[in-house]
N, C-alpha and C positions, 0 to 999 in steps of 0.2 A: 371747324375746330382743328386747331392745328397737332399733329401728333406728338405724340413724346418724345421718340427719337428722331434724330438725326442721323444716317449712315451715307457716307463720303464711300463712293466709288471712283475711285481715282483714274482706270482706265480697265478695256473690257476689249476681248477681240473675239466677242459674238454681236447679233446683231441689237440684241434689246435687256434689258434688267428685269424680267418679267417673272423670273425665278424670283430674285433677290428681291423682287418687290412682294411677291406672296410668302414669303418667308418672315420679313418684315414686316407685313401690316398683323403679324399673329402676337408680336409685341408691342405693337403701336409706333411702330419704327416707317418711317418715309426716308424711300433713296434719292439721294439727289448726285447730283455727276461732275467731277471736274470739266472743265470745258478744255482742259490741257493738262501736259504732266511736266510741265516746267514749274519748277520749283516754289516759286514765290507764289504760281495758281495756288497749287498744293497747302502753300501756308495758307494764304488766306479762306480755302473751301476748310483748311483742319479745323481752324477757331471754331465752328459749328459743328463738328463732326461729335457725335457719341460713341462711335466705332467708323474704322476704315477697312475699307475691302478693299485689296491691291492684286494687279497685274503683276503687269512688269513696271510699273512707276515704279520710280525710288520714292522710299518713304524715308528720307533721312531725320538726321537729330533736328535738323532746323524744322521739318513738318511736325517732329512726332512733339518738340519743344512749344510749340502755338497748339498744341492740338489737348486744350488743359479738362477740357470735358471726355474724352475719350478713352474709353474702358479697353478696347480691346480693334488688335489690330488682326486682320485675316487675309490669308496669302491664299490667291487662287490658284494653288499649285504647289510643289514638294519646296521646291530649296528658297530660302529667306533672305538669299544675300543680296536681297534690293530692301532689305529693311534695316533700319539703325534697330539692331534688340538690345543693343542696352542700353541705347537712350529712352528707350521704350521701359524696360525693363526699372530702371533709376524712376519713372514716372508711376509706377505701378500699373502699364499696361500690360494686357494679357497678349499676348503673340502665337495664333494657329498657322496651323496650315495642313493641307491635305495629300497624306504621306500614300493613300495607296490608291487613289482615283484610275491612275493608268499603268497600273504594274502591267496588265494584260500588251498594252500598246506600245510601249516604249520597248518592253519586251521583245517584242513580235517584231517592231521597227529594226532592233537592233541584230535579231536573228535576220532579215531581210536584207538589212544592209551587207550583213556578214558573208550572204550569199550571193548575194550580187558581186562581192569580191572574188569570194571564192571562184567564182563559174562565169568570171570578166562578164557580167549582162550588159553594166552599166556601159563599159567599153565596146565590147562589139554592138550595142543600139545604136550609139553615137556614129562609131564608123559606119554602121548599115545606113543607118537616115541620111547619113552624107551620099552613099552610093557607093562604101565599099563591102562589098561581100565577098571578105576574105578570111577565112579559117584558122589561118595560119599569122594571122594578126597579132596574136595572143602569145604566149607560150608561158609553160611551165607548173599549169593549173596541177593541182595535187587533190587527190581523194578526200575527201572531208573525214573521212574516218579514221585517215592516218594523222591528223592535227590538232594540233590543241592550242585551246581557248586557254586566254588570261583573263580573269575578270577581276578587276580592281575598283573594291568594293564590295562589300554583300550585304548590302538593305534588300529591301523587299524587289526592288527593279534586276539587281545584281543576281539574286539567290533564284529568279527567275530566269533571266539569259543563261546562268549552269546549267539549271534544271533541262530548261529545252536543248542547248546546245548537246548535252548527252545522249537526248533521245536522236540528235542528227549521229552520232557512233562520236561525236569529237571527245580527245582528254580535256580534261577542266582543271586549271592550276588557278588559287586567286590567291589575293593579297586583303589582309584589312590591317588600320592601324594598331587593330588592340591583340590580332593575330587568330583573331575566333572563327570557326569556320559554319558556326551558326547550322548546325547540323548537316551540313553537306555531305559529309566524309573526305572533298576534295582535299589535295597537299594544299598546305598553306605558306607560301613562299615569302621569304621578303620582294621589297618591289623589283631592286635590281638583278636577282637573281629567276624573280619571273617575267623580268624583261625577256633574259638570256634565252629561256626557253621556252615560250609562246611565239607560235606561226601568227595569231590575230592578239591584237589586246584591246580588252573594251574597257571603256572609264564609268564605274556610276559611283562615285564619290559625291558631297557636296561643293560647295565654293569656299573657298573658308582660306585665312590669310596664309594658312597652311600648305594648302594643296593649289593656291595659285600658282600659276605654271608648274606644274606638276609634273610634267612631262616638258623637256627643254632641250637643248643641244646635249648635255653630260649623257640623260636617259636615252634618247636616241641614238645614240651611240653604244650604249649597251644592249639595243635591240637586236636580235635575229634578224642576218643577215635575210629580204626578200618576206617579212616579218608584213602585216598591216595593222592600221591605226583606226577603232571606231570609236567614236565620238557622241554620245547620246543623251549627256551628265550639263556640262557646263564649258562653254568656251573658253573661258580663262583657266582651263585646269591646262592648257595644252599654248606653248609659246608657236604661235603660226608661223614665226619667220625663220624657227629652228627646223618644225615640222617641211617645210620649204625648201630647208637648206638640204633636210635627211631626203626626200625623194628627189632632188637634182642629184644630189650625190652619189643616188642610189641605190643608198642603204636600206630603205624600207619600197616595199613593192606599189603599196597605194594609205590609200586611207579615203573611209566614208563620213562626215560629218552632217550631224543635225541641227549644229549647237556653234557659237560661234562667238568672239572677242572683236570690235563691240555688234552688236546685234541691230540691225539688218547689217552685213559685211557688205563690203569693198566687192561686187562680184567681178570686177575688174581685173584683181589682182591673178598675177600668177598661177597661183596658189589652187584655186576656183574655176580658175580656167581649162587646168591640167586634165587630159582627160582619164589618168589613173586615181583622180577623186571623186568622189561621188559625194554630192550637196545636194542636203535636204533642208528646208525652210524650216527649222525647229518644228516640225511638223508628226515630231514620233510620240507625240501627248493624244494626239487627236483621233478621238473619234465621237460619232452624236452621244455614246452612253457617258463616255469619258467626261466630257465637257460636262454637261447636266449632272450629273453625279459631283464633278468637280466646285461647280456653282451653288448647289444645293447646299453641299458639303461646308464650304466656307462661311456661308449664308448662315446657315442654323448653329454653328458654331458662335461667329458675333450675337448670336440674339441668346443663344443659352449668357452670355457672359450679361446681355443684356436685362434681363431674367433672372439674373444672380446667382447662377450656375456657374461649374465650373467646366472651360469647352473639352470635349475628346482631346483632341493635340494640341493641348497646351505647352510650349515651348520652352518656357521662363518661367514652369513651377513656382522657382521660390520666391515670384510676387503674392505668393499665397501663405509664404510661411513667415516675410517681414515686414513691415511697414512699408512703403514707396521713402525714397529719398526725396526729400523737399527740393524745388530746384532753388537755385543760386539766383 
């Protein structure tokens, strides 16, 4: 007998759906898997979909458009901007996602990275593993408790790298765009004036048509001279080939990235190559509780909507408060 539901897994970078499938048979819900995340797979797995679970697939307006049985779309992971939400939204689907799975890790990555700048690891490993073991390789390292951190953004990822960075003795300046400091006490700077004065600046913003390139030749140029760049948020907040141009230049001292425009990057380039960066494989989400928690998370959210619930982080509210737009 064949189940009630249908739930479309679009794409997964664990090894099995074993969560998502006991999750699902509690509503009578069977997962079934894209065999690819090109586009037209996608449409055609949608047409059967009663919910979709998404990666990093794009879930654009053409999937979310074929996808005329499905209630509710769920993001394995914080930021949406691989999902059309208001093609979704004009449908009357519901849109989650799971806003605090890795506050702990992306955290903790982005303190890691920061110190591995601070304290050149990443650079003298490199030169050590080649065979140089020189000291004096380096220069210029500064006390971590005479510096201060920019944090631009403060969600729950953000409001976390302050918190620890203080306990490291560092000053904490941030920026948000509505200018709240979300009980911090920190100054609340505009952006380009906490350009000016931030030794490190760390990005956890979302992606949004906004804050693409975010950070570009103009802002780089307003940064503290010997200043570094982490990256822990989203690729496209930050233009590569200006950030490339500001360390030749050598306007800014380094930069750590986890996050990258388009993803897998070019490891070829320049840029990657440099040994004053340090690249991480979007790798500051991970860990075994993170992930399970994060799968769980998505999963029991599509089935509450399945269930006729309304999910924890629903996204687009107000398909709750109006009819769906009929499509054209």
């Amino acid at each position: 007998m064949s189940a009630r539901y249908r739930i479309l897994i679009t794409d997964r970078a664990w090894p099995d759906a074993s969560i998502e499938q006991a999750v699902f048979r509690q509503v009578d819900g069977e997962v079934f898997e894209a065999p690819s995340t090109d586009e037209a797979q996608l449409i055609r797995c949608a047409a059967d979909a009663d919910a979709i679970l998404t990666n990093w697939a794009r879930v654009t307006a053409r999937v979310i458009q074929a996808a005329r049985r499905c209630r509710v779309i769920s993001r394995f992971g914080i930021g949406i901007d691989n999902i059309a939400v208001e093609a979704a939204t004009a449908q009357g689907i519901a849109v989650t996602n799971c806003p605090d799975y890795c506050v702990c890790e992306v955290s903790d990555h982005t303190l890691g990275l920061l110190l591995a700048l601070a304290r050149r690891i990443g650079f003298f490993h490199l030169r050590t593993k080649r065979g140089e073991y020189n000291l004096q390789a380096a220069t210029g390292q500064q006390r971590l408790s005479t510096q201060t951190l920019g944090v631009v953004g403060l969600g729950p990822i953000g409001r976390e790298v302050a918190r620890k960075a203080r306990l490291l003795g560092m000053q904490v300046v941030a920026h948000t765009a509505s200018g709240r400091d979300y009980g911090l006490g920190c100054p609340m700077l505009g952006l380009h004036e906490l350009l000016a004065q931030a030794d490190y600046v760390s990005l956890h913003v979302p992606l949004t048509p906004t804050t693409h390139h975010l950070l570009g030749r103009d802002q780089f140029r307003l940064m503290k001279p010997g200043a570094y760049l982490i990256n822990t948020s989203r690729g496209a907040l930050v233009d590569e080939n200006a950030l490339w141009e500001a360390l030749q230049q050598g306007r800014l001292a380094g930069a750590a990235l986890d996050v990258f425009d388009p993803e897998p990057p070019d490891l070829s380039r320049p840029l990657f190559q440099d040994e004053r960066v340090i690249v991480t494989p979007h790798a500051a989400f991970v860990s075994r509780q993170a992930v399970e928690q994060m799968r769980r998370q998505a999963a029991e959210q599509a089935a509450a909507v399945l269930a006729g619930q309304r999910p924890q982080n629903v996204l687009n509210p107000q398909i709750y408060a109006v009819p769906a737009q009929p499509l054209g």
